[in-house]
C-alpha positions in Angstrom: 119.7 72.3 116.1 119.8 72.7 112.5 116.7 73.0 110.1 116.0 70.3 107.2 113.9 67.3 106.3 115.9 65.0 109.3 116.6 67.9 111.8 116.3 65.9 115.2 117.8 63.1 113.8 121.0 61.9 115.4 124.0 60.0 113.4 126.9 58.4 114.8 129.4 58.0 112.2 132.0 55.1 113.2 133.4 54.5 110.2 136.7 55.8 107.9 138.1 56.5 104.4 134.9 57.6 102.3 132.4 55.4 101.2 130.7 55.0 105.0 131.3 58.6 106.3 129.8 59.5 102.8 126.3 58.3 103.6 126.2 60.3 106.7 127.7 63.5 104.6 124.3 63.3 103.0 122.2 62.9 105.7 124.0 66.2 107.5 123.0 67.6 104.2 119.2 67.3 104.9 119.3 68.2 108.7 121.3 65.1 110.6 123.0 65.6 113.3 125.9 63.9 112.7 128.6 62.6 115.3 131.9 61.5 114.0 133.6 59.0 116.2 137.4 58.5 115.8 140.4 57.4 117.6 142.3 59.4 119.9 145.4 60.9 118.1 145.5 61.1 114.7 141.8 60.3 113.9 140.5 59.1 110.9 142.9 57.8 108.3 141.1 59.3 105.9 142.7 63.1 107.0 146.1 61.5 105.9 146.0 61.7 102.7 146.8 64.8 101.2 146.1 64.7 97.2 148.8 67.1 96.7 152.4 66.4 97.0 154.3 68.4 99.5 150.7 69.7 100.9 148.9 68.9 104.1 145.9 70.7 103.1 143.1 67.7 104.4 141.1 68.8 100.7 139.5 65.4 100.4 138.7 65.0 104.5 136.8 68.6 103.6 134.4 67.2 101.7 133.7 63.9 103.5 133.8 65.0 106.4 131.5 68.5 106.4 128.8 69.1 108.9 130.1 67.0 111.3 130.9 66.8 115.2 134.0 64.7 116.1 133.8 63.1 118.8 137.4 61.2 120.2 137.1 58.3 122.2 139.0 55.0 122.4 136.0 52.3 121.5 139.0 49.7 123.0 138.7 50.6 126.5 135.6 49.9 128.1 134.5 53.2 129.4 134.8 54.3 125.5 132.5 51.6 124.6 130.3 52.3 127.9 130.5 55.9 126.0 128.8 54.8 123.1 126.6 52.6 124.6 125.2 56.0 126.4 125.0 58.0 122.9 122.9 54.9 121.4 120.0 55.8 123.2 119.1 58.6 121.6 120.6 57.8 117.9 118.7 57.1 115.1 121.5 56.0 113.1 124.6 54.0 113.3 126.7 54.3 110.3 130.0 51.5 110.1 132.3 50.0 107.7 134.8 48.5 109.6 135.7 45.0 108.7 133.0 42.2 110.4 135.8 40.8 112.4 137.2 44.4 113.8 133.2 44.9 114.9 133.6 41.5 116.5 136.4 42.7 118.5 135.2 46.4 119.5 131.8 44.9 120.4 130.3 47.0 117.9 128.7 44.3 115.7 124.9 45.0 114.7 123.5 42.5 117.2 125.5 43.8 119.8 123.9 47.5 119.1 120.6 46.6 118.1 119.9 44.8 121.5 120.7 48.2 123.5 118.1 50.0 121.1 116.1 48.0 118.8 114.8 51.2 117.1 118.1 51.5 115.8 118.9 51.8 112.2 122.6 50.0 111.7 124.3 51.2 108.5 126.8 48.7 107.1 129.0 48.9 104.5 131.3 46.3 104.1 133.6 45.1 100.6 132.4 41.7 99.4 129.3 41.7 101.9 128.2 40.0 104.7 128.1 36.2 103.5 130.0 34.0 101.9 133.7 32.9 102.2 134.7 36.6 101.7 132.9 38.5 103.6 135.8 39.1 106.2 137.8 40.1 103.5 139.1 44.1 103.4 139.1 46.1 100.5 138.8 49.8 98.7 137.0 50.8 95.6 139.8 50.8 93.3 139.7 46.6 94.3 136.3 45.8 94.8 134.9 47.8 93.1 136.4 49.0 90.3 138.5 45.4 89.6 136.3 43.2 90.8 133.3 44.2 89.0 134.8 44.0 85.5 134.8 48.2 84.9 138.4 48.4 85.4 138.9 46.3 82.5 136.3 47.4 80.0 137.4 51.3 80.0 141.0 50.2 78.6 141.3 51.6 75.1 142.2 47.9 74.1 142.3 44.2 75.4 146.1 45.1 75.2 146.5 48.0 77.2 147.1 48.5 80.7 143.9 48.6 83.0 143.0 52.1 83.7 143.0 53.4 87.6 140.2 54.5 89.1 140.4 57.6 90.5 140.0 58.7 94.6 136.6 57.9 95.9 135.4 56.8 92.2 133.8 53.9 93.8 133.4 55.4 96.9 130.9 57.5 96.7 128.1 55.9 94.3 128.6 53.1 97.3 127.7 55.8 99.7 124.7 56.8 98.2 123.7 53.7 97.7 124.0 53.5 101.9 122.4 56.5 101.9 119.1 55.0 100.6 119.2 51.9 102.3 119.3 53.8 105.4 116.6 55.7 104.5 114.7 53.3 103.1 115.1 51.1 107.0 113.9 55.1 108.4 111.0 54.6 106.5 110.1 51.1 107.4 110.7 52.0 110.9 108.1 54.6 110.9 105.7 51.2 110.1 106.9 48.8 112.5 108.8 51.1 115.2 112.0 48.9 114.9 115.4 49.5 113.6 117.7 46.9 112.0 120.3 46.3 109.5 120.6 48.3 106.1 124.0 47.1 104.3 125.2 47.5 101.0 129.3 46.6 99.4 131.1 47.8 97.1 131.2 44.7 94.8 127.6 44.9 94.5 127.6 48.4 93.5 130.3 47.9 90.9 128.3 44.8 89.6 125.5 47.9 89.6 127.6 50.7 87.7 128.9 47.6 85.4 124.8 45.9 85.2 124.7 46.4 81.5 127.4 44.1 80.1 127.0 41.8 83.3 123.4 41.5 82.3 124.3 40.6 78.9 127.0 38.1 80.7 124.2 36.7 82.9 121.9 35.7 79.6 125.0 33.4 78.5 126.5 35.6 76.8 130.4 36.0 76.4 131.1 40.1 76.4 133.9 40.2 74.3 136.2 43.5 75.2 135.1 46.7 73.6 137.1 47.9 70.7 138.9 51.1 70.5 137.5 54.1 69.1 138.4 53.6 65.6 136.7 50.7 65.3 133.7 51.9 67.8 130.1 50.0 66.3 128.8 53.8 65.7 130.9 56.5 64.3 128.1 59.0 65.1 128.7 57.5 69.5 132.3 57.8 69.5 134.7 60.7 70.7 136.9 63.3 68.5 139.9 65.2 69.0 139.9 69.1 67.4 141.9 70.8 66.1 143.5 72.4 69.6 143.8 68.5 70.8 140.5 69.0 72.4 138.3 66.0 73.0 134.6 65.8 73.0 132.3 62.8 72.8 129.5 62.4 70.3 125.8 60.5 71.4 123.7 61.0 67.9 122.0 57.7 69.2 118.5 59.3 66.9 119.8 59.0 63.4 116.7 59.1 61.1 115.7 62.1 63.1 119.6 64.3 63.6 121.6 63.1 60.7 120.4 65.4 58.1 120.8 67.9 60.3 123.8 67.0 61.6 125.3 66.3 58.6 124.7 70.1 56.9 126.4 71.5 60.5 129.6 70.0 59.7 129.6 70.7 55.8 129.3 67.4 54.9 125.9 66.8 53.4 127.5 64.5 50.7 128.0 61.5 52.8 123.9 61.2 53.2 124.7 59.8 49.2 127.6 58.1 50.2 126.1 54.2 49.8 128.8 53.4 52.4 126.6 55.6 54.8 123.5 55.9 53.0 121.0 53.7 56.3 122.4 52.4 59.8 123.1 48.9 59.1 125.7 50.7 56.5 126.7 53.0 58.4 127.9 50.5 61.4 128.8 48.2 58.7 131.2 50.9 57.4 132.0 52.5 60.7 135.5 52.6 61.0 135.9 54.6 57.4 133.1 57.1 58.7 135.1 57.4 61.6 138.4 58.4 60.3 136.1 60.9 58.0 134.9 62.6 60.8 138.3 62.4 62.9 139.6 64.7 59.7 136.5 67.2 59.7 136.7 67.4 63.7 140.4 68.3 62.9 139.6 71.3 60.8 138.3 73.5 63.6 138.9 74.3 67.9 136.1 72.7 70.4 134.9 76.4 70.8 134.4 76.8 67.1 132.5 73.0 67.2 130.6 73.5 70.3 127.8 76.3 69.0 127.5 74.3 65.2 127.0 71.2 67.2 124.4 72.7 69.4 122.5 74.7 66.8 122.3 71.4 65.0 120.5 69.8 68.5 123.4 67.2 68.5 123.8 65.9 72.3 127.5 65.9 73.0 130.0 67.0 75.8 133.4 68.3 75.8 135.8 66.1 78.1 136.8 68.3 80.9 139.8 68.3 83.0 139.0 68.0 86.8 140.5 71.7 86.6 137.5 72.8 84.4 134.8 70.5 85.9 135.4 72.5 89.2 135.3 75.8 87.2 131.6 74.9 85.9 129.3 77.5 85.8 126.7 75.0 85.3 127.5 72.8 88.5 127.2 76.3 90.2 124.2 76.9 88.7 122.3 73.7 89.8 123.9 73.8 93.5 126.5 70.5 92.6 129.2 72.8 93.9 128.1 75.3 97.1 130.3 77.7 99.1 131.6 76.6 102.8 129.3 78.6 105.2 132.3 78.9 107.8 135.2 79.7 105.0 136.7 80.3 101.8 136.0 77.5 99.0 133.6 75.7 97.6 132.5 71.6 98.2 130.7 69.2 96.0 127.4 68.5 97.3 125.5 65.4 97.6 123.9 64.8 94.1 120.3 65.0 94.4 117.1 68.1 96.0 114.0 67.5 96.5 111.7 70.6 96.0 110.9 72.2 99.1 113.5 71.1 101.1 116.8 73.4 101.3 120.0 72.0 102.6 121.7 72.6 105.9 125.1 75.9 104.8 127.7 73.4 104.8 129.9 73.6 107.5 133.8 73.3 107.4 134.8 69.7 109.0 136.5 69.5 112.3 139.7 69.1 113.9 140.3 65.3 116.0 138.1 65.4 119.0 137.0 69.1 118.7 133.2 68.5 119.9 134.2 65.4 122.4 133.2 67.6 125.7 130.2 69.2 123.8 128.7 65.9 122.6 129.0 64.2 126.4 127.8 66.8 127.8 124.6 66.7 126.0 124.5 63.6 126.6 124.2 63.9 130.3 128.0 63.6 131.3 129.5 65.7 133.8 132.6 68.2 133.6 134.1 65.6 136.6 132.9 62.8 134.5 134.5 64.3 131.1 137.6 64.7 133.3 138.4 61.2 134.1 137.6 60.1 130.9 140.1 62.6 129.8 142.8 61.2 132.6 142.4 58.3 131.4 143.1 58.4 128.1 140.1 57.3 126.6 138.6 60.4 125.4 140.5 63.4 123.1 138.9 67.1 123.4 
């Protein structure tokens, strides 16, 4: 039994890839107990994919996957799915993103679980959502919800360039936070009415989220024209620069009247304040591509680590664009407990982003091998080494 805000709490994960085993991640980070059910064999398709060519290092199944107890069973056969029937009467939580017609066929659907325990809480994630002509329809974040949503082609540098990939997990894990408080949100309620039920949530509608401001804009009748490249950006002083090392950083001076002047004597360049070009903001965004290129040849003149203390002293809000090498490097991730150290092993893992005071999380724990608690987790659950045995013999259960 571990200590935290939902020790006692019992999750079955029975989902893949990220963005369902990524709600439960968070709850093991607060105290779940968390029970990963996978197929006999290779497990979850989510431990093949090594992100390094010519590596089998499961880096990315590391950090989903933490915390966790896998438990092997083969929900196809019937005494795997008497198996989890058994388990359901003492989970809390039931955590799936299988496609709705793959639940149809395991017998895993939410009606089918809720009627063994109604005080269950049924965690669904699905792609395009429970209704509607597509809601049997499969899908990953880099379709539905980085395409669909209209993100994948507003970061393009131009209308003319080629849409920009999204990157592992991208979508994946906003989504499972999102699952996250849903779930936690049908706990609550629960603790009022003493039932369970169904908290869902898709990718589509998170990307619609992480995409709300121009698809609000869109929703008020408005066409959203494609944004224009940086040189032509509405606001020279909300636009990235490159230094003189080839170094990027991007610029938010969003509080002119208050940071220009200021800003302005940082970089040596008090004489644009008399520049009429410049001289208020409806100039300055009328004239911002000429301010731009001004600023891309004073950004020029000096390396990011010259720039970075001038830009601070002057109390402009900026940030340096980091490779994925340096974001893991960051002192400051470290420093806030984003990144924490593996209480079982070497290496670090990224840790769900949010605390709440008071409450410390659970030391993460590496994640496991295929079927490496199976007999552990039956036998808590009442089974018997004979009974383990034939389940075993039978090919239904991996240990």
């Amino acid at each position: 039994m571990t200590d935290g805000i939902f020790a006692g709490l019992r999750v079955i994960d029975c989902a893949s890839w990220i963005a369902g085993p990524a709600a439960a991640t968070i709850l093991s980070d607060f105290g779940a107990e968390v029970i990963k059910i996978e197929p006999p064999g290779a497990g979850d398709p989510w431990r093949a994919s090594p992100p390094v060519p010519g590596k089998t290092v499961d880096y990315w199944w590391q950090l989903t996957a933490r915390n966790k107890r896998s438990l092997a069973i083969d929900l196809k056969h019937p005494e795997g799915l008497a198996v989890l029937h058994r388990l359901l009467g003492t989970t809390d939580v039931f955590i799936t993103n299988f496609p709705l017609p793959v639940r149809a066929r395991l017998k895993i659907a939410a009606a089918d679980l809720l009627a063994i325990n109604p005080r269950l809480v049924y965690g669904s994630m699905t792609a395009y959502g429970e209704t509607g002509e597509e809601a049997d329809r499969t899908g990953f974040d880099a379709t539905a919800y980085w395409a669909r949503s209209g993100l994948m082609d507003m970061v393009t540098a131009t209308a003319e360039t080629e849409p920009a990939r999204s990157m592992p997990g991208m979508g994946d894990h906003p989504t499972g936070t999102a699952l996250y408080a849903a779930i936690v949100t049908a706990l609550y309620r629960r603790e009022k009415t003493g039932l369970g039920g169904v908290a869902q949530t898709s990718l589509l509608q998170n990307g619609l989220w992480a995409n709300g401001c121009f698809v609000q804009t869109r929703l008020f009748g408005e066409h959203v024209v494609h944004r224009p490249p940086r040189t032509e950006a509405p606001s020279a002083l909300a636009n990235h620069y490159r230094c003189r090392d080839g170094r990027w950083f991007l610029m938010a001076l969003h509080n002119e009247a208050r940071q220009l002047a200021s800003f302005l004597k940082a970089i040596e360049a008090e004489h644009l304040a008399q520049d009429p070009r410049f001289a208020t903001a409806p100039e300055r965004r009328a004239n911002a591509r000429a301010l731009t290129a001004i600023l891309d040849d004073i950004f020029a003149r000096r390396d990011l680590a010259e720039w970075r203390p001038i830009l601070e002293k002057a109390g402009v809000t900026f940030g340096a664009v980091f490779s994925v090498n340096e974001a893991a490097d960051d002192r400051q991730a470290r420093e806030i407990g984003a990144l924490v150290p593996f209480a079982d092993g070497a290496g670090l893992t990224v840790s769900s982003p949010f605390d709440l005071d008071g409450a410390t999380k659970v030391a993460a724990r590496r994640a496991p091998a295929v079927g490496q608690h199976s007999e552990p987790v039956l036998h808590d659950a009442g089974y018997t080494a004979d009974e383990i045995a034939r389940l075993k013999a039978l090919g239904v259960l991996q240990s």
